[in-house]
C-alpha positions in Angstrom: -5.0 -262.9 -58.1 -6.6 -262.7 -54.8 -8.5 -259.0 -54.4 -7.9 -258.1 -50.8 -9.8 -258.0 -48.0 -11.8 -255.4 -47.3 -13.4 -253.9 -44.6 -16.1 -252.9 -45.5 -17.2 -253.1 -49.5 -17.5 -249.7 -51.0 -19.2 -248.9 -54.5 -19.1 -245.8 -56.7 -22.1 -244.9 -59.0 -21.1 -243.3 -63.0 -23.8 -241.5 -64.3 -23.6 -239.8 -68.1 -25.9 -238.2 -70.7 -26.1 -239.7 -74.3 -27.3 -238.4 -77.1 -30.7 -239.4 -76.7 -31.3 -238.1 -73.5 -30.2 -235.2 -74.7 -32.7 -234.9 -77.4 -35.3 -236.3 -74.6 -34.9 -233.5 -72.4 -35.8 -231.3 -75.0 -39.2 -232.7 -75.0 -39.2 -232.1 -71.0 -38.8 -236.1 -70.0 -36.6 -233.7 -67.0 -32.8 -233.8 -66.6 -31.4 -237.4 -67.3 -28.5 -237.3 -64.7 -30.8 -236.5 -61.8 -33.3 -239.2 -62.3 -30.6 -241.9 -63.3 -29.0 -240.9 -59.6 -32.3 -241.4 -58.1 -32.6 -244.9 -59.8 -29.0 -246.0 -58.9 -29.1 -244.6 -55.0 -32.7 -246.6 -54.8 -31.1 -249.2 -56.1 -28.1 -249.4 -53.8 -30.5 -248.6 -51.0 -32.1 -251.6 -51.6 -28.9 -254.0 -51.8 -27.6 -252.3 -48.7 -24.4 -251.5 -50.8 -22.4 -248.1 -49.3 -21.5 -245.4 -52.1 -18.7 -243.7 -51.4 -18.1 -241.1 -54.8 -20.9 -240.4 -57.6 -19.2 -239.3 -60.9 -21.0 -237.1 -62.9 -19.9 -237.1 -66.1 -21.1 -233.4 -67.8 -18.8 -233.1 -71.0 -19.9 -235.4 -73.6 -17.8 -236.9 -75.7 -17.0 -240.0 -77.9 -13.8 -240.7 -76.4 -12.2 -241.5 -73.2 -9.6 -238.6 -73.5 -12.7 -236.5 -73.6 -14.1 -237.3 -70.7 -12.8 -236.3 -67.8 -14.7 -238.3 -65.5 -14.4 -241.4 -67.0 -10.5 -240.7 -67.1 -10.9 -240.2 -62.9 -13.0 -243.7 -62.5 -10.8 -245.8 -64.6 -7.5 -244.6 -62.3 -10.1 -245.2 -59.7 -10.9 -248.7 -60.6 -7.2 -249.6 -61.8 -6.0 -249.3 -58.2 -8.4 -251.5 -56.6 -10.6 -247.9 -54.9 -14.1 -249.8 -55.6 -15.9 -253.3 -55.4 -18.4 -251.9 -58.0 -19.6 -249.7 -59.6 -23.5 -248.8 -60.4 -24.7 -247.8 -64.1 -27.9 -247.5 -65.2 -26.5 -249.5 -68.2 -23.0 -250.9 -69.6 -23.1 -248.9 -72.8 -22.9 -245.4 -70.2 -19.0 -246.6 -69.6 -17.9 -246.6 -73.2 -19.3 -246.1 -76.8 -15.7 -245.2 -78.2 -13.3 -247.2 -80.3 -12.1 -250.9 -79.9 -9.1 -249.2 -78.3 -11.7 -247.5 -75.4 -13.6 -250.6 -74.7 -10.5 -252.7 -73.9 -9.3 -249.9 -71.8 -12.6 -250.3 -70.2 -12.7 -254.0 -69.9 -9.1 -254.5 -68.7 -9.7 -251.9 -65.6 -12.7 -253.8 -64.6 -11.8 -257.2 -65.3 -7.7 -257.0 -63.9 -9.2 -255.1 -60.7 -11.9 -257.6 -60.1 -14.4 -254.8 -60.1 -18.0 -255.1 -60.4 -20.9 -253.6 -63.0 -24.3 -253.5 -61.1 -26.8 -252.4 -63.4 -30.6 -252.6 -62.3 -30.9 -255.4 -64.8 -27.9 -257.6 -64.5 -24.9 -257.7 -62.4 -21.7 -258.1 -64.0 -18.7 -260.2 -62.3 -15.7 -260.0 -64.0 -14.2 -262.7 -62.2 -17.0 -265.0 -64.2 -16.0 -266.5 -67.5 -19.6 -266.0 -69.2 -20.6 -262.2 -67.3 -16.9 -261.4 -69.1 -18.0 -262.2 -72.1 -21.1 -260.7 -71.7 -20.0 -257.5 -71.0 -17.8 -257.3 -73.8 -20.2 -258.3 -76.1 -22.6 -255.5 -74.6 -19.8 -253.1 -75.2 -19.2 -253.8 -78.6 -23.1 -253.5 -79.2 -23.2 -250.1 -77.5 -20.4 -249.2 -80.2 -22.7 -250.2 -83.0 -25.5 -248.9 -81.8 -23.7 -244.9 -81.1 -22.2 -245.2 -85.4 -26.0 -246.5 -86.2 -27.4 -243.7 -84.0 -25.2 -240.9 -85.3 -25.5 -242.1 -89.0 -29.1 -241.6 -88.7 -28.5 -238.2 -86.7 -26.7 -237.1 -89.5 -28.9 -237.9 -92.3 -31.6 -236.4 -90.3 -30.0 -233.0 -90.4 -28.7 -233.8 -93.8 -32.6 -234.2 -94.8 -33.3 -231.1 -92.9 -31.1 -229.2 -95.0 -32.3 -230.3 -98.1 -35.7 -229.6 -97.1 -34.5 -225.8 -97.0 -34.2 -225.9 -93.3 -31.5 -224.4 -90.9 -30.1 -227.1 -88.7 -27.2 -224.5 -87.5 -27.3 -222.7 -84.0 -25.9 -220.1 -84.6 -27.1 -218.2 -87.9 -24.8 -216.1 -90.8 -25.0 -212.6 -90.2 -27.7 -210.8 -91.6 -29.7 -213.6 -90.4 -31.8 -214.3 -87.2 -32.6 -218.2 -86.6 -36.5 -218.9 -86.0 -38.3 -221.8 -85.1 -41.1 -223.0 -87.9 -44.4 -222.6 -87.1 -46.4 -225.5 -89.0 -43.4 -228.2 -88.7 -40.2 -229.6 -87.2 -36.7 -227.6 -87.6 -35.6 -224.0 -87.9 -35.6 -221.3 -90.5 -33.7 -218.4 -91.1 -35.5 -214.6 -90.8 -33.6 -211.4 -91.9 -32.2 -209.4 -89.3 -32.8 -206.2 -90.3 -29.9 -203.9 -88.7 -27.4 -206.9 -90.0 -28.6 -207.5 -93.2 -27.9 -203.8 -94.7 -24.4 -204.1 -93.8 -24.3 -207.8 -95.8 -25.8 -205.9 -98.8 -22.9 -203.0 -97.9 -20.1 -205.2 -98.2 -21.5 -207.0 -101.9 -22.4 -203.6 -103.3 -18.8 -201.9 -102.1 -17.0 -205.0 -103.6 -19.0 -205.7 -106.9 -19.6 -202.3 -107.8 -17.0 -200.1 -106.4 -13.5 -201.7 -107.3 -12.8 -202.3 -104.1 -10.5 -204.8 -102.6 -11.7 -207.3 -99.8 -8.9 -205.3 -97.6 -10.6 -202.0 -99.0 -14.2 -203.0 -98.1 -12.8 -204.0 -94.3 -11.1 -200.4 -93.8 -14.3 -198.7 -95.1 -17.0 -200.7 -92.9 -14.3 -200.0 -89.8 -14.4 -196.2 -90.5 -17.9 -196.0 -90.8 -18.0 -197.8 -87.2 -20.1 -200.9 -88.7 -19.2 -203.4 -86.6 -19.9 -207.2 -86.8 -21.4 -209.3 -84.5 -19.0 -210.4 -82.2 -15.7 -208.3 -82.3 -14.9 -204.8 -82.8 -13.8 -204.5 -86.4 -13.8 -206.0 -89.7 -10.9 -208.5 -90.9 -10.5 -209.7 -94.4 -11.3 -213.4 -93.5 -14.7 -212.7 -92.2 -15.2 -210.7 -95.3 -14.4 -213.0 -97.5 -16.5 -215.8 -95.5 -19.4 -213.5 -96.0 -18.7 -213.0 -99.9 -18.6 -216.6 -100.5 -21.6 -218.1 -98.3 -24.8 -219.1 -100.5 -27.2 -218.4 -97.7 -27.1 -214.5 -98.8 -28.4 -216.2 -102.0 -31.7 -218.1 -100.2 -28.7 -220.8 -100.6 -28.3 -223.7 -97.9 -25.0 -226.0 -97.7 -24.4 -229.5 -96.1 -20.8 -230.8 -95.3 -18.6 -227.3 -96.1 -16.5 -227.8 -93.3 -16.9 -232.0 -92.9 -15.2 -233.2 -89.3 -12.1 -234.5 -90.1 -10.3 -237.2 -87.5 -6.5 -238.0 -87.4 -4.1 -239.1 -84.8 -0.6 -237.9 -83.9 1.2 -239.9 -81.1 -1.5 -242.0 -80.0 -3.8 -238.7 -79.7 -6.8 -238.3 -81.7 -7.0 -234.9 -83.6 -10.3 -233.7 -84.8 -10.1 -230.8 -87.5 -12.6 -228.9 -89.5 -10.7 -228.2 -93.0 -12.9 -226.3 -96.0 -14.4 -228.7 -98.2 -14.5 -228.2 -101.9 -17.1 -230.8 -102.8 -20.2 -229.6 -100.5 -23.9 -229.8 -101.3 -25.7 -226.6 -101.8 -29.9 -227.0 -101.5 -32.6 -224.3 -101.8 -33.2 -222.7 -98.7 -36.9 -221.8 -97.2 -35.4 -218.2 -96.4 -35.6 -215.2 -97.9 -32.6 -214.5 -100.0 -30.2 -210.8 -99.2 -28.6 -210.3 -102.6 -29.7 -211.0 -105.9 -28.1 -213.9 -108.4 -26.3 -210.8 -110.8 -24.2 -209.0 -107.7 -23.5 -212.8 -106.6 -22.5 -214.1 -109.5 -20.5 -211.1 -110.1 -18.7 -211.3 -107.1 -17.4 -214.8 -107.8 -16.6 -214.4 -110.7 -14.4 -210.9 -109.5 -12.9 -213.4 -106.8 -11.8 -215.9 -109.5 -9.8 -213.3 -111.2 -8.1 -211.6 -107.4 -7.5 -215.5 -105.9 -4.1 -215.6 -105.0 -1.7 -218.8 -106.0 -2.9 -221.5 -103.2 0.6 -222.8 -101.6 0.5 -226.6 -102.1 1.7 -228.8 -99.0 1.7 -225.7 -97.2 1.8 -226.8 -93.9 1.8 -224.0 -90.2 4.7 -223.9 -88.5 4.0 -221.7 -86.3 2.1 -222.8 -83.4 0.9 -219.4 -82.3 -0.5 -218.5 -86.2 -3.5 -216.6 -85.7 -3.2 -216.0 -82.1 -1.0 -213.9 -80.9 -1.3 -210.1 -81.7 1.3 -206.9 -81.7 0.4 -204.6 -78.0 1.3 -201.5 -79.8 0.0 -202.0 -83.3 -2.5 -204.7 -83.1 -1.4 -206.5 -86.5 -0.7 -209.9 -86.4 2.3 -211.2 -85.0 4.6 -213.6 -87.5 7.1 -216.0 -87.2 11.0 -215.8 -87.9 13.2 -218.3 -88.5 17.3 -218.0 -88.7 17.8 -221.5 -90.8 20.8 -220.0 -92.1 22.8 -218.8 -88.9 21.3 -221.8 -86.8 19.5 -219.7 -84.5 16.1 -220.0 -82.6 13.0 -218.9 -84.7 11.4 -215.6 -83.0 8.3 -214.2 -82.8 8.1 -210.5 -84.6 6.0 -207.6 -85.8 6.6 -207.3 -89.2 4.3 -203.5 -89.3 7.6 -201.4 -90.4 6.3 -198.4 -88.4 6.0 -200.3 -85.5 8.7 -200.8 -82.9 7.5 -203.4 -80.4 11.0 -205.6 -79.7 10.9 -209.6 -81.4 11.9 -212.4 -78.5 12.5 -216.3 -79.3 9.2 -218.0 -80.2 10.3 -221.0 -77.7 10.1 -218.7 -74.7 6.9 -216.7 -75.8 5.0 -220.7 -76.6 6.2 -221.6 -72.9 4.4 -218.4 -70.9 1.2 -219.0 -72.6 1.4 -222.5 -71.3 2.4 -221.6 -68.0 0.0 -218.2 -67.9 -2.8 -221.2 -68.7 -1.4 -223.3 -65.5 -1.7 -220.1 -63.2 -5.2 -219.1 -64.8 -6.3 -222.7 -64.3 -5.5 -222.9 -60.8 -6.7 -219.7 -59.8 -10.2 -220.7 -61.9 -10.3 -223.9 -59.7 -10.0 -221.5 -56.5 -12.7 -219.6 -57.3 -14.8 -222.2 -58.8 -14.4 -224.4 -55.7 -15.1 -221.2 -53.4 -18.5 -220.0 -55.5 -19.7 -223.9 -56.2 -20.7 -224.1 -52.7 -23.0 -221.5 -53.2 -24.5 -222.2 -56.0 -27.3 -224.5 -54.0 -27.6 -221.0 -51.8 -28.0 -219.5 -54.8 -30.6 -221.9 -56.7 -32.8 -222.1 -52.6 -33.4 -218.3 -52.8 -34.4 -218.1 -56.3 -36.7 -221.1 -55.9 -38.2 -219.3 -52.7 -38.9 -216.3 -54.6 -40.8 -218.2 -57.1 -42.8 -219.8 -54.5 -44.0 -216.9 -52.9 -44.9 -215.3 -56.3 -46.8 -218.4 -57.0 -48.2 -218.1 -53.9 -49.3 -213.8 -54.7 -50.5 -214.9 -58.1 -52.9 -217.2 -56.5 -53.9 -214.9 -54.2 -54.5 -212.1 -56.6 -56.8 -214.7 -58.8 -58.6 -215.4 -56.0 -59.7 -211.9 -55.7 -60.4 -211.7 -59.3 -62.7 -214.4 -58.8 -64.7 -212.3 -55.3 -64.9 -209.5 -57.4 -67.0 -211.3 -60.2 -69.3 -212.4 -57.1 -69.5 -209.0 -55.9 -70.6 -207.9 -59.3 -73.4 -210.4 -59.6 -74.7 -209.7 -56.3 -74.7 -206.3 -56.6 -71.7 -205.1 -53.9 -69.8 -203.7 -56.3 -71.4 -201.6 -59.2 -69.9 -201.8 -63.2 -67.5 -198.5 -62.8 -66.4 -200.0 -59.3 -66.3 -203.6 -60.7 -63.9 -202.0 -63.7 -61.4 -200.1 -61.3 -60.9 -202.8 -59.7 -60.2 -206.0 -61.9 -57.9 -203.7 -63.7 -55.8 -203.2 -60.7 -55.9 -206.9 -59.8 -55.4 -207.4 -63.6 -52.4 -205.2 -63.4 -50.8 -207.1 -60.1 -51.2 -210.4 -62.0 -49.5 -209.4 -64.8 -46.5 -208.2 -62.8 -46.3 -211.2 -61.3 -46.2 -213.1 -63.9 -43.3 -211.3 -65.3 -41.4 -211.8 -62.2 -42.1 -215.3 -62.4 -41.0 -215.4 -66.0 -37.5 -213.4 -64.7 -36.7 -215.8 -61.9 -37.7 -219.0 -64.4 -35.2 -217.4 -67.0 -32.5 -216.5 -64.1 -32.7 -220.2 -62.5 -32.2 -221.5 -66.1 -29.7 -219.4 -67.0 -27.9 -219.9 -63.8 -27.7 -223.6 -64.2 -26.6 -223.1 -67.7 -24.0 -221.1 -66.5 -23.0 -223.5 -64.1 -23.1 -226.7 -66.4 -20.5 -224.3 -68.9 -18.3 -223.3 -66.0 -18.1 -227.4 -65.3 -16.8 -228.1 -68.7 -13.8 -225.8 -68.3 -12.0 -227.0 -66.2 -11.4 -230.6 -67.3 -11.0 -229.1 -71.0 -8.4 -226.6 -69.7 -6.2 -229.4 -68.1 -6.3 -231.9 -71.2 -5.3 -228.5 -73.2 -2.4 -228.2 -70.6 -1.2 -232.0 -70.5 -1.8 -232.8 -74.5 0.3 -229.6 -75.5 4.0 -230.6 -74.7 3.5 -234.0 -76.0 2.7 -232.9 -79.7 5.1 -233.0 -82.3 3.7 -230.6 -84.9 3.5 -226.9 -85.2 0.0 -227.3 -86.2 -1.8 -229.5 -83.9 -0.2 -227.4 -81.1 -1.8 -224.6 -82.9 -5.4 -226.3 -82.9 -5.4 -227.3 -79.7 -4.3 -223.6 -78.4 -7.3 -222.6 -79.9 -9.8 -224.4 -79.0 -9.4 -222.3 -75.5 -7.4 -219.2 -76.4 -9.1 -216.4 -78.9 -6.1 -213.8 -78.8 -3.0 -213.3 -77.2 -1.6 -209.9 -77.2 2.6 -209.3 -77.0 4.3 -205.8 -76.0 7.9 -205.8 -75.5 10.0 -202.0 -75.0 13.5 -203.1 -74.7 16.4 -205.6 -76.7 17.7 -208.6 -74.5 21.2 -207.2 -76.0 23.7 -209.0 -73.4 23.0 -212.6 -72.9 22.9 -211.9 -69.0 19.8 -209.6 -69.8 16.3 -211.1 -68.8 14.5 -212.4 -72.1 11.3 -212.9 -70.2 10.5 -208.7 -70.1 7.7 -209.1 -72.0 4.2 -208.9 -71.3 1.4 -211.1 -72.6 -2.6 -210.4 -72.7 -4.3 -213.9 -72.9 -8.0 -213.9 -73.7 -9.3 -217.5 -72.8 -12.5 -219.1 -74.3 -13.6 -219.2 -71.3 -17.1 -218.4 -69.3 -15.8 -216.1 -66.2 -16.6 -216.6 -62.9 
């Protein structure tokens, strides 16, 4: 095959963080996906080739279904779009599985698409720059398992060395960064830590239930850290975590990959075979009320359902609008009817509707909201640069007041030598300069901290949009009750349902309901 002829050759440059980079930037080597465009557009400067799209790939991830970018290039390549395309290296286009790589290899070699690389060019319409590549490939694979294995001891190490390798700490606890040495530590949060020694004391020496201890911390308006109330699973999380204990653990809730219909499904189940190691912060409740609480669980534990497996997608998700209890499914096995979604409060009356119909408006609330967050995404990304020009003028000009203001410091010091100014004078004045420095200098720290935060905001907003679409086009093609409930929320934390009348008459509208979704979701 023949590619055709073109006009004029056009070439696309792929750019993408790895790990390392990552882990660079932290040290301030500056951010990797501007400086490997500089190389690349220098590059194809320099070879007088024409670039006509720069992918930026922002989520990272191991697979090609994960990155959305990659996804884009590949359709790209398949239909012939490029004569090249520039990386800085081969192992940026795919670390993943064998399956990845020959996705990768096919698009490039059955297109007849190029690889420029500063270093080599690769032709795939050459025997030997074929093999080449795919050799590089396959070394870029062993290279990301070697890498992450020695990631993952690291951390492992870390833990065992009483460190917290966590970002975000238990409650009770705020995460600080050592002084004399690598890693983080945990510190006791003061406000946080009396409610942890609340619930042990109300459930070891009280007879309280777990459901008991919730109602109480609720009605004395103790709230946890990130929602309004107390549920029984975040009580019992608490009840069973060493770290109240000075307590670290490794692997508790080990990453777990399986795939369903050619889809990879990654799951965090609990794991009963964790390692526990002594921790180098100060411990919130003593080995007696611990040890004591355990042993009260042991003796409460309900009967664990074996092969218990969800079958209901929306399990954990979706919440009663008039009560706020948990919403549960229903089937009709028996009569042969469609399984619906009810309130099973008895002093509740919010009206049950089929499950089927309830899943489908989530899915098609999530098309609507995803649109609408392109919208305005597309509409405020172009004014983000605005947006960072203003900021980065106002920290000039500070920069410029601050230097100012030092230099007077520095006249005033003359003036006091050669008697101008006398010692009172002298005083009164460097403490006003003093005063305007220090000002600045908090302004400059506010606009830093606002320019950072800004970007932050915008790299998150970025991430959404291709995670919200995979969500969207993975849904309908899963089999199971539970992966459908996995994926749902990994970008859905509640769903709220309020129905006032019965769909008696089959004519009657079945859709007069109304949902609340609350997406995981940065807003805009």
């Amino acid at each position: 095959m023949v590619r055709k002829t073109l006009q004029k050759d056009i070439y696309a440059i792929y750019l993408r963080k790895s790990r390392e980079d990552i882990e660079s930037e932290k040290y301030g080597e500056g951010e990797t996906l501007v400086r490997h465009e500089k190389i690349l557009t220098t590059l194809a400067e320099k070879r007088n080739l024409y670039i006509g799209k720069i992918y930026r790939e922002v989520v990272s991830g191991e697979t090609i279904s994960e990155r959305k970018e990659m996804q884009e290039l590949l359709k790209d390549v398949e239909n012939e779009k490029w004569t090249g395309v520039l990386v800085v290296e081969v192992e940026r286009l795919a670390r993943g599985d064998t399956t990845d790589q020959g996705r990768v290899s096919k698009a490039f070699k059955y297109s007849h698409t190029k690889i420029i690389t500063p270093v080599k060019t690769y032709d795939p319409d050459d025997e030997f720059d074929e093999e080449y590549f795919e050799f590089g490939l396959f070394m870029s694979r062993r290279e990301y398992k070697t890498i992450n294995r020695r990631l993952q001891k690291g951390r492992e190490i870390s833990v065992s060395e009483g460190k917290f390798v966590g970002n975000i700490p238990p409650f009770g606890y705020d995460r600080v960064k050592l002084k004399d040495s690598k890693g983080y530590s945990l510190c006791i949060n003061q406000h946080e830590s009396n409610i942890v020694k609340e619930i042990f004391r109300l459930y070891a020496f009280e007879n309280n239930t777990i459901g008991s201890v919730a109602k109480q911390l609720n009605y004395m308006n103790l709230k946890p850290r990130l929602s309004n109330q107390w549920t029984i699973s975040s009580i019992k999380d608490i009840l069973s975590n060493p770290t109240y204990i000075g307590k670290l653990t490794w692997n508790k809730r080990k990453q777990k990959k399986k795939t369903k219909n050619g889809h990879l499904i990654i799951s965090r189940p609990r794991n009963s075979e964790y390692l526990i190691y002594e921790g180098l912060h100060e411990p919130l409740i003593d080995n007696n009320t611990w040890e004591l609480v355990q042993e009260k669980r042991k003796q409460k534990a309900p009967k664990i359902q074996h092969n218990y497996q969800i079958q209901n997608p929306l399990a954990g998700l979706i919440f009663c609008g008039k009560c706020g209890k948990p919403m549960q499914r229903r089937p009709y096995t028996k009569y042969n009817k469609p399984e619906t979604i009810i309130c099973h409060n008895s002093k509740c009356d919010n009206v049950s509707s089929k499950l089927y119909i309830v899943e489908n408006k989530i899915i098609e609330a999530l098309k609507i909201w995803l649109k609408n967050y392109k919208l305005n995404f597309d509409t405020q990304n172009n004014s983000v640069p605005e947006n960072y020009k203003i900021i980065e003028y106002s920290i000039l000009n500070i920069k410029k007041d601050l230097d100012k203001e030092n230099t007077k410091l520095n006249k005033i010091y003359d003036f006091l030598e050669n008697g101008i100014y006398s010692k009172d004078e002298y005083i009164n004045r460097s403490m006003v300069i003093k005063e305007n420095i220090k000002n600045l200098q908090y302004k400059l720290q506010k606009y830093y901290s606002l320019l950072q935060t800004n970007s932050e905001v915008h790299n998150q907003k970025e991430k959404v949009i291709p995670k919200l679409e995979n969500v969207i086009d993975l849904y309908q093609k899963l089999i199971t009750a539970e992966d459908k409930n996995i994926l749902l929320k990994s970008v859905i934390s509640k769903v709220t349902y309020l129905k006032m009348e019965k769909a008696i008459r089959k004519d009657l509208n079945q859709n007069n309901f109304e949902l609340h979704i609350y997406p995981k979701m940065p807003k805009i």
